[in-house]
ROFITOR-707098 format. One record per residue: residue in one letter; x, y, z of N, C-alpha, C, CB in turn; chain. Coordinates in Angstrom, 3 decimals, always signed. Glycine has a CB too. Layout:
NODE r     n.px     n.py     n.pz    ca.px    ca.py    ca.pz     c.px     c.py     c.pz    cb.px    cb.py    cb.pz c
NODE A        X        Y        Z        X        Y        Z        X        Y        Z        X        Y        Z A
...
***
This chain:
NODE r     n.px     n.py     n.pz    ca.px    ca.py    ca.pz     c.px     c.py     c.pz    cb.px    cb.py    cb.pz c
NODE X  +14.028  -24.337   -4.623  +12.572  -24.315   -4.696  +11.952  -24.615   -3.340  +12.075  -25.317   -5.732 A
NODE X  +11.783  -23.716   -2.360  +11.431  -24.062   -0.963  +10.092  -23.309   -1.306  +12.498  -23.507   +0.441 A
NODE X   +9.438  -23.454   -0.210   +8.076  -22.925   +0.245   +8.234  -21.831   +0.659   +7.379  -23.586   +1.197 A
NODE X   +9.070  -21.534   +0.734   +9.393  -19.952   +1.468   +8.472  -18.379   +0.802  +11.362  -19.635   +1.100 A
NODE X   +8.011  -17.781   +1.571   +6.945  -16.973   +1.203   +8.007  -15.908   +0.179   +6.018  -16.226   +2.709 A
NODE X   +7.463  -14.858   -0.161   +8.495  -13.232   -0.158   +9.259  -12.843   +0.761   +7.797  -11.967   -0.162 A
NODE X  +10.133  -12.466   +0.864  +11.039  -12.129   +2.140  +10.862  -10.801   +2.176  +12.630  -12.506   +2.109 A
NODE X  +11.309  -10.485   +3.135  +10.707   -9.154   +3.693  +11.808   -7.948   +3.670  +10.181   -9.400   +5.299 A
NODE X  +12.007   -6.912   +2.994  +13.052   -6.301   +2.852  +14.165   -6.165   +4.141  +12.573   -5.149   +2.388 A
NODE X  +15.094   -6.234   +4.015  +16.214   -5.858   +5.169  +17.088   -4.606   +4.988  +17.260   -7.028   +5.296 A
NODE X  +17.265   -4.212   +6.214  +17.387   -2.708   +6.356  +18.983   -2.441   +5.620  +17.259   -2.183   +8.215 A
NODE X  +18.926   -1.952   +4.606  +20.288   -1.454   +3.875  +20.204   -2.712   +2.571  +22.022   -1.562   +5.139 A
NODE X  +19.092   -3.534   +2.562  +19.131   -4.402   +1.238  +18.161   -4.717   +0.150  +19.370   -5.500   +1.573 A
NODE X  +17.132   -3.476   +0.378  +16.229   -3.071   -0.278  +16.456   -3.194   -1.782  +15.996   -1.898   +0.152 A
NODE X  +15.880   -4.038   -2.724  +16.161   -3.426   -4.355  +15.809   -2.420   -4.655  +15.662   -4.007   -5.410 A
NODE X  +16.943   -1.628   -5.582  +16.204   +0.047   -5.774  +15.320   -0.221   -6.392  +16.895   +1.311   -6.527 A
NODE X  +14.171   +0.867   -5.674  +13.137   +1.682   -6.607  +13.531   +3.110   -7.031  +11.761   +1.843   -5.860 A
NODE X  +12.197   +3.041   -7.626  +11.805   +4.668   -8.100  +11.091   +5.066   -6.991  +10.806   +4.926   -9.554 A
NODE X  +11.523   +6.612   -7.071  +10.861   +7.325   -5.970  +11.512   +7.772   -4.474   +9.797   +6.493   -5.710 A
NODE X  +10.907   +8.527   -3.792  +11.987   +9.056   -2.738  +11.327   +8.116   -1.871  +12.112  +10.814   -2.220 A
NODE X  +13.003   +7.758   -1.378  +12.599   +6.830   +0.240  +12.213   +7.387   +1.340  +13.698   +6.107   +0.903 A
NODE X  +11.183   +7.220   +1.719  +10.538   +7.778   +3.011  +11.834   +7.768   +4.349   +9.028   +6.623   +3.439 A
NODE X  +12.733   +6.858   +3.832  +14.281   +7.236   +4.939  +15.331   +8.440   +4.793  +15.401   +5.991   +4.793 A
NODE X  +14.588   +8.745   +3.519  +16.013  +10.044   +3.166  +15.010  +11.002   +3.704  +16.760  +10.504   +1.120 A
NODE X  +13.701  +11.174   +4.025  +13.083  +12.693   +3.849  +13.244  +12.820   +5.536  +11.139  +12.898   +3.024 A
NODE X  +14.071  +14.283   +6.043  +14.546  +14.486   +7.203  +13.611  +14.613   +8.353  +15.271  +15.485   +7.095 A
NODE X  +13.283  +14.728   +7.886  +11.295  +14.959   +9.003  +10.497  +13.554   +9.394   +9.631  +15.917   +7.691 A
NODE X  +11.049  +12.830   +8.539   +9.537  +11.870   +8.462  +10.786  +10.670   +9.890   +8.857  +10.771   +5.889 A
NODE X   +9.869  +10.245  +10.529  +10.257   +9.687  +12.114  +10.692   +8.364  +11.401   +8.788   +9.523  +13.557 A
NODE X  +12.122   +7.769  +11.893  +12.579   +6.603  +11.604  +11.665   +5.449  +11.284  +13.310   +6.326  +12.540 A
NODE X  +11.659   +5.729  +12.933  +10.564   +4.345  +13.323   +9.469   +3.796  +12.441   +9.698   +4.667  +14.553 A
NODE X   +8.692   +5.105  +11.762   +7.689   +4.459  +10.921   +8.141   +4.114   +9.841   +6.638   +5.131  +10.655 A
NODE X   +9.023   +5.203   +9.524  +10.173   +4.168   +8.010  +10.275   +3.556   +8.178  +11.412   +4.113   +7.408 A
NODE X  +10.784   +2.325   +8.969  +11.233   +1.296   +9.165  +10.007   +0.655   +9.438  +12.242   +1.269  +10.031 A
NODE X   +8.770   +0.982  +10.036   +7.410   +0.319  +10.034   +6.604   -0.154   +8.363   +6.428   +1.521  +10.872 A
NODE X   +6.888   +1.201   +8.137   +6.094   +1.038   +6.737   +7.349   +0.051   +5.973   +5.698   +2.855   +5.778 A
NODE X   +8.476   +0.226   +5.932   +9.202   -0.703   +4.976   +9.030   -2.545   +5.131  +10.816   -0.265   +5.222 A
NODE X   +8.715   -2.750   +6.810   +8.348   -3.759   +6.618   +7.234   -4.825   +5.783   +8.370   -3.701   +7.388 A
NODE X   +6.226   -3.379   +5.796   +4.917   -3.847   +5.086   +5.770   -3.330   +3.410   +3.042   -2.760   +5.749 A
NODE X   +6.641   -3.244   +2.695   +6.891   -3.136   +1.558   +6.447   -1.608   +1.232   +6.282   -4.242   +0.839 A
NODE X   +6.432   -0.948   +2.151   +6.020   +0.559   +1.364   +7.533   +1.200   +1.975   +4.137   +1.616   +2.070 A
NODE X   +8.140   +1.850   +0.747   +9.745   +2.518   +1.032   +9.647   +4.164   +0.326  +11.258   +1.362   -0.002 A
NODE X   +8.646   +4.394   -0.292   +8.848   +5.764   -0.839   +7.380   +6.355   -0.266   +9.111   +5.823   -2.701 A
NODE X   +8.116   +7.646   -0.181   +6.749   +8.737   -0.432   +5.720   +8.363   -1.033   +6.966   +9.887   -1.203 A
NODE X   +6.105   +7.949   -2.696   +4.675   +7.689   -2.894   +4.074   +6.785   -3.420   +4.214   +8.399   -3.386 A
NODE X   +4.923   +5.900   -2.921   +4.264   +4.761   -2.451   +2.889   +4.981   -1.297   +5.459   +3.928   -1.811 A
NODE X   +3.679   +5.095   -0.123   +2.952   +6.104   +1.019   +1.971   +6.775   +0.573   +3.778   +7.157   +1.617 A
NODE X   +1.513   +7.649   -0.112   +0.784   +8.399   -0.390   -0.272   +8.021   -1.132   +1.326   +9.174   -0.769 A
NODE X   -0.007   +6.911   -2.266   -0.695   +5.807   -2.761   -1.256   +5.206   -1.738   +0.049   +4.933   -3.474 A
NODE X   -0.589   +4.408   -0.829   -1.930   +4.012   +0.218   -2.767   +4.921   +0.675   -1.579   +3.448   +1.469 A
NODE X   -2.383   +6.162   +1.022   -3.257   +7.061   +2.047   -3.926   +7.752   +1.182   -2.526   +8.039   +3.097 A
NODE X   -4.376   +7.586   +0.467   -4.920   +8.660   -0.923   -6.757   +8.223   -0.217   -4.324   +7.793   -3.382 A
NODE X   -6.996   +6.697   +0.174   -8.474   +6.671   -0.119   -9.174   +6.211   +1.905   -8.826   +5.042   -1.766 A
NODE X  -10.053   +6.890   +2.266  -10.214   +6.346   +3.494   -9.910   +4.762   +3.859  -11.488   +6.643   +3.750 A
NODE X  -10.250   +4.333   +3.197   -9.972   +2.895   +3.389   -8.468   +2.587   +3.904  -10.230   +2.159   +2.009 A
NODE X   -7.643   +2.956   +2.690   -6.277   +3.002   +2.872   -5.483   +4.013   +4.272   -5.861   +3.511   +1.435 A
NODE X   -6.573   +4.732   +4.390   -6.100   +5.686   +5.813   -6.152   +4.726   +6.862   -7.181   +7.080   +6.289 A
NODE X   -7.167   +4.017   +6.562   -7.611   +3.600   +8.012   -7.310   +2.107   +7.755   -9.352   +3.981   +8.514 A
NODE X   -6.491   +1.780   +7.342   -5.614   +0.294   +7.412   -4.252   +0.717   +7.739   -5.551   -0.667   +5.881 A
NODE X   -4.227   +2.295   +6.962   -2.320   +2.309   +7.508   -2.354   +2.741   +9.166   -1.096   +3.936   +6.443 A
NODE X   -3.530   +3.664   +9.462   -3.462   +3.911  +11.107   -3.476   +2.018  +11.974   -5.355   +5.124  +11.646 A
NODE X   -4.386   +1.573  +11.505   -4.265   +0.069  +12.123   -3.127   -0.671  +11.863   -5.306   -0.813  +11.668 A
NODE X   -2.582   -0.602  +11.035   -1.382   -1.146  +11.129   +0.035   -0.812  +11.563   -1.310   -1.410  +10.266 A
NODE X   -0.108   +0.517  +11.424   +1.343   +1.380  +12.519   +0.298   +1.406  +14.041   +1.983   +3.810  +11.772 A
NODE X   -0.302   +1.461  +14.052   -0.926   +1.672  +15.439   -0.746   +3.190  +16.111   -0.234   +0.581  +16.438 A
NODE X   -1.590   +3.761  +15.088   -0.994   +5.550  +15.256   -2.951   +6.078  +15.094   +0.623   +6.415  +13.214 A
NODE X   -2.961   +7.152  +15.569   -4.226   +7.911  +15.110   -4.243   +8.451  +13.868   -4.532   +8.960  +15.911 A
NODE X   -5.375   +8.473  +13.626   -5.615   +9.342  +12.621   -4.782  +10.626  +12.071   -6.675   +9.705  +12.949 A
NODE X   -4.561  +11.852  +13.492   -4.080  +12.680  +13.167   -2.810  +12.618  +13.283   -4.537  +13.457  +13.549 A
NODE X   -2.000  +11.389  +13.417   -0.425  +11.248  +13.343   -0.452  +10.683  +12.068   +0.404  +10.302  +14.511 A
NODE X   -1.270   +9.796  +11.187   -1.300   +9.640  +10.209   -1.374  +10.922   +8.717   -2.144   +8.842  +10.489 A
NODE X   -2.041  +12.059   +9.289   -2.424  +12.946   +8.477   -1.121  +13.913   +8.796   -3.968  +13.472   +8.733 A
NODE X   -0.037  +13.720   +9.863   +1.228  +14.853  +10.272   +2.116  +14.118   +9.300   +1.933  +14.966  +12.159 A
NODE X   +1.796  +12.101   +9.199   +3.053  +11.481   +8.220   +2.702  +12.046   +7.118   +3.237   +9.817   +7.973 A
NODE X   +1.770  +12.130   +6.205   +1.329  +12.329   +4.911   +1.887  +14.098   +4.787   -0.542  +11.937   +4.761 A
NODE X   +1.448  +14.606   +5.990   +1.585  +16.156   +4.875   +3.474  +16.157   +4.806   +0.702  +18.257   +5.983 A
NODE X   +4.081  +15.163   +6.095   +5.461  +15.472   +5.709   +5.811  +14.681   +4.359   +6.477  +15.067   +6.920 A
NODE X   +5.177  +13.459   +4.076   +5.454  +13.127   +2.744   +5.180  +13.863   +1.643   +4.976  +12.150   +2.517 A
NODE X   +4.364  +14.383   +1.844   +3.821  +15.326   +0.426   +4.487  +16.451   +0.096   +2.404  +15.908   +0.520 A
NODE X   +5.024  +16.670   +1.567   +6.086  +18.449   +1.151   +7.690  +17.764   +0.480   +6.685  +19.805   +3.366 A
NODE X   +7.536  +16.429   +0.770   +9.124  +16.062   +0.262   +8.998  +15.859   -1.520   +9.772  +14.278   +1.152 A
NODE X   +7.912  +16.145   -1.969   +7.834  +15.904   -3.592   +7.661  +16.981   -3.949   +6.816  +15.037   -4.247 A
NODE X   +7.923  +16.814   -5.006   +7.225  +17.981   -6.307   +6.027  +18.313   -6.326   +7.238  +17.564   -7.716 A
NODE X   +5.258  +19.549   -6.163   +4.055  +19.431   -6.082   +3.261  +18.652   -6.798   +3.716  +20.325   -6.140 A
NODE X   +3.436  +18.551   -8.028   +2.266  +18.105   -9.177   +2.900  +16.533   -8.701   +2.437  +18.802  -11.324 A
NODE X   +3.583  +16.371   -8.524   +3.733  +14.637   -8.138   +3.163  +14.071   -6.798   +5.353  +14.203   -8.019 A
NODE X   +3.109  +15.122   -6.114   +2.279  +15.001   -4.444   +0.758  +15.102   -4.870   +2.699  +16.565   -3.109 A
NODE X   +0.487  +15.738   -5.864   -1.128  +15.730   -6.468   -1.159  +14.513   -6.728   -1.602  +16.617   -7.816 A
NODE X   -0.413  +14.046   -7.784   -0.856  +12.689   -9.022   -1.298  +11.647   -7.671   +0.951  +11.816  -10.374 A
NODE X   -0.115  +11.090   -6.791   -0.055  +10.405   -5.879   -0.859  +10.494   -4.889   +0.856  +10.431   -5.579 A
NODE X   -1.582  +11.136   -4.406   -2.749  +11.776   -3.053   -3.809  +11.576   -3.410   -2.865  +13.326   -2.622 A
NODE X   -4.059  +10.896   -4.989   -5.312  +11.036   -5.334   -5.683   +9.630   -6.123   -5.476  +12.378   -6.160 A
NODE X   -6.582   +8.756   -5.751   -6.857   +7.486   -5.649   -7.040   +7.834   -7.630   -8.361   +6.905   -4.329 A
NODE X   -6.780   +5.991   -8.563   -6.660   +6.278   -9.459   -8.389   +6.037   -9.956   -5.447   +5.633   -9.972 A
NODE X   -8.880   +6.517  -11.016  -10.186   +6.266  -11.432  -10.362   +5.389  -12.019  -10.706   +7.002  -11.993 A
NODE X   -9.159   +4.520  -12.595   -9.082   +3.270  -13.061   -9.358   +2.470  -12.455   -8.230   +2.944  -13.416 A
NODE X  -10.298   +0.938  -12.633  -10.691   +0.210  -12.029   -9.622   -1.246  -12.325  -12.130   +0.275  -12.312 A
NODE X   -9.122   -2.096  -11.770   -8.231   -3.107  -12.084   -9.103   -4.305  -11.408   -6.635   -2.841  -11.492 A
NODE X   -9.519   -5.324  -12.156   -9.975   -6.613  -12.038   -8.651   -7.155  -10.690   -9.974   -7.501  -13.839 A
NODE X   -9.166   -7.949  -10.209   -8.460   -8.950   -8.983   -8.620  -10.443   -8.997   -9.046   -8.603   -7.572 A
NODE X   -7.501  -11.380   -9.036   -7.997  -12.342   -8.732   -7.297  -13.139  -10.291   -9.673  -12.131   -8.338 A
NODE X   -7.810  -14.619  -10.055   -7.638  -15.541  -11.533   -8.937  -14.871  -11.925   -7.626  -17.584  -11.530 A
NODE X   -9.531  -15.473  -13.553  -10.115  -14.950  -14.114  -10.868  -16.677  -14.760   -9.279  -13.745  -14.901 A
NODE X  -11.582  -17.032  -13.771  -12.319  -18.324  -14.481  -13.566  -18.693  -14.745  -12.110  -19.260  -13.961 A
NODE X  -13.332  -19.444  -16.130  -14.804  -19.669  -16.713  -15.297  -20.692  -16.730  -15.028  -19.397  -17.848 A
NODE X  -16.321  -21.120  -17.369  -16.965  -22.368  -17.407  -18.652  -21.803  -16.865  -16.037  -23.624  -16.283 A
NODE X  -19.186  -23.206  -17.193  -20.361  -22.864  -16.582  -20.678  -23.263  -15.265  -21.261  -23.243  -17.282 A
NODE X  -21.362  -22.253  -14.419  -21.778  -22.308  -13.125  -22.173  -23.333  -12.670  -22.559  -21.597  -12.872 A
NODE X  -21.054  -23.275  -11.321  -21.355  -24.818  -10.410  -19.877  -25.084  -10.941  -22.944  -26.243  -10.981 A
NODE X  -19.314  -24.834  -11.243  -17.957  -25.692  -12.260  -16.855  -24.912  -11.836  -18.032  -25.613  -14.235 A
NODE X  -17.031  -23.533  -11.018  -16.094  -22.339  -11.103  -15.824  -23.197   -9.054  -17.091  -20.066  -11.602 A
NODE X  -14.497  -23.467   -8.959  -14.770  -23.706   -7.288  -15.233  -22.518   -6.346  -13.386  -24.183   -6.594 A
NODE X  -15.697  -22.343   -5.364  -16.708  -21.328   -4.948  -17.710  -20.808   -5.084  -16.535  -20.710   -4.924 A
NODE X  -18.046  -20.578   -6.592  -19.366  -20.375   -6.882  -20.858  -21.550   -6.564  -19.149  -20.120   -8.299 A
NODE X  -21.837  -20.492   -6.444  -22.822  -21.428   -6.081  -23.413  -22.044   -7.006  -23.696  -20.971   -5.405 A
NODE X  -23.775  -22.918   -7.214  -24.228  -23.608   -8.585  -26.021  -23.128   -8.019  -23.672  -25.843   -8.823 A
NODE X  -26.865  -23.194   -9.625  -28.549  -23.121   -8.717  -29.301  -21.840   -8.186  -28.444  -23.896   -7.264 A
NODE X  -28.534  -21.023   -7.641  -28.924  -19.937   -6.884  -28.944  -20.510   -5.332  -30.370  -19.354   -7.435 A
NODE X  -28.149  -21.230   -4.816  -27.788  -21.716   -3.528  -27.485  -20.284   -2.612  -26.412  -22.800   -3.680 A
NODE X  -27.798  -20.011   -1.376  -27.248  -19.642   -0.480  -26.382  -19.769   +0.295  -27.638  -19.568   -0.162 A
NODE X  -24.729  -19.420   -0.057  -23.765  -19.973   +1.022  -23.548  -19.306   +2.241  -22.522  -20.099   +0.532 A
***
């Protein structure tokens, strides 16, 4: 029971997933495989799941430290390594909305963070 955060995958000790590893597809440049795996993304579409919404474009360019349009050369090589209709499902942000966070009640002023009053923080 240490404090120790998540550990960070190591190269050849990955738990399998589902999905194609962005290391098997012959095109797609080591280096960022091995970039993106650090941040926990190992498949296509996974990959493609991030890059589906501007937002997500423009956190994965800041975080590989790549442009835009080297970002949009990784994606179309990810997308040709799937099945089409699975390069659709994945490219396209979900319309489902998912709550974030604990989920706490009580009455206001009582929740930590919230402002009790109509306070300005």
């Amino acid at each position: 029971m240490g404090g120790k955060g998540p550990a960070h995958p190591s190269e050849g000790q990955e738990e399998p997933r589902r999905g194609t590893p962005l290391r098997s597809i012959p095109d797609f440049p080591p280096e960022r495989a091995r970039q993106l795996a650090a941040l926990w993304i190992t498949t296509a579409e996974e990959f493609l799941s991030m890059a589906s919404t501007p937002r997500g474009q423009a956190g994965l360019s800041d975080l590989l430290e790549i442009s835009p349009e080297e970002l949009e050369a990784l994606v179309r090589i990810a997308r040709a390594s799937l099945p089409e209709d699975v390069a659709k499902a994945f490219s396209q942000p979900s319309s489902r909305r998912f709550p974030l966070g604990a989920i706490l009640s009580g009455p206001p002023g009582d929740v930590p963070g919230e402002a009790s009053g109509g306070e300005d923080l």
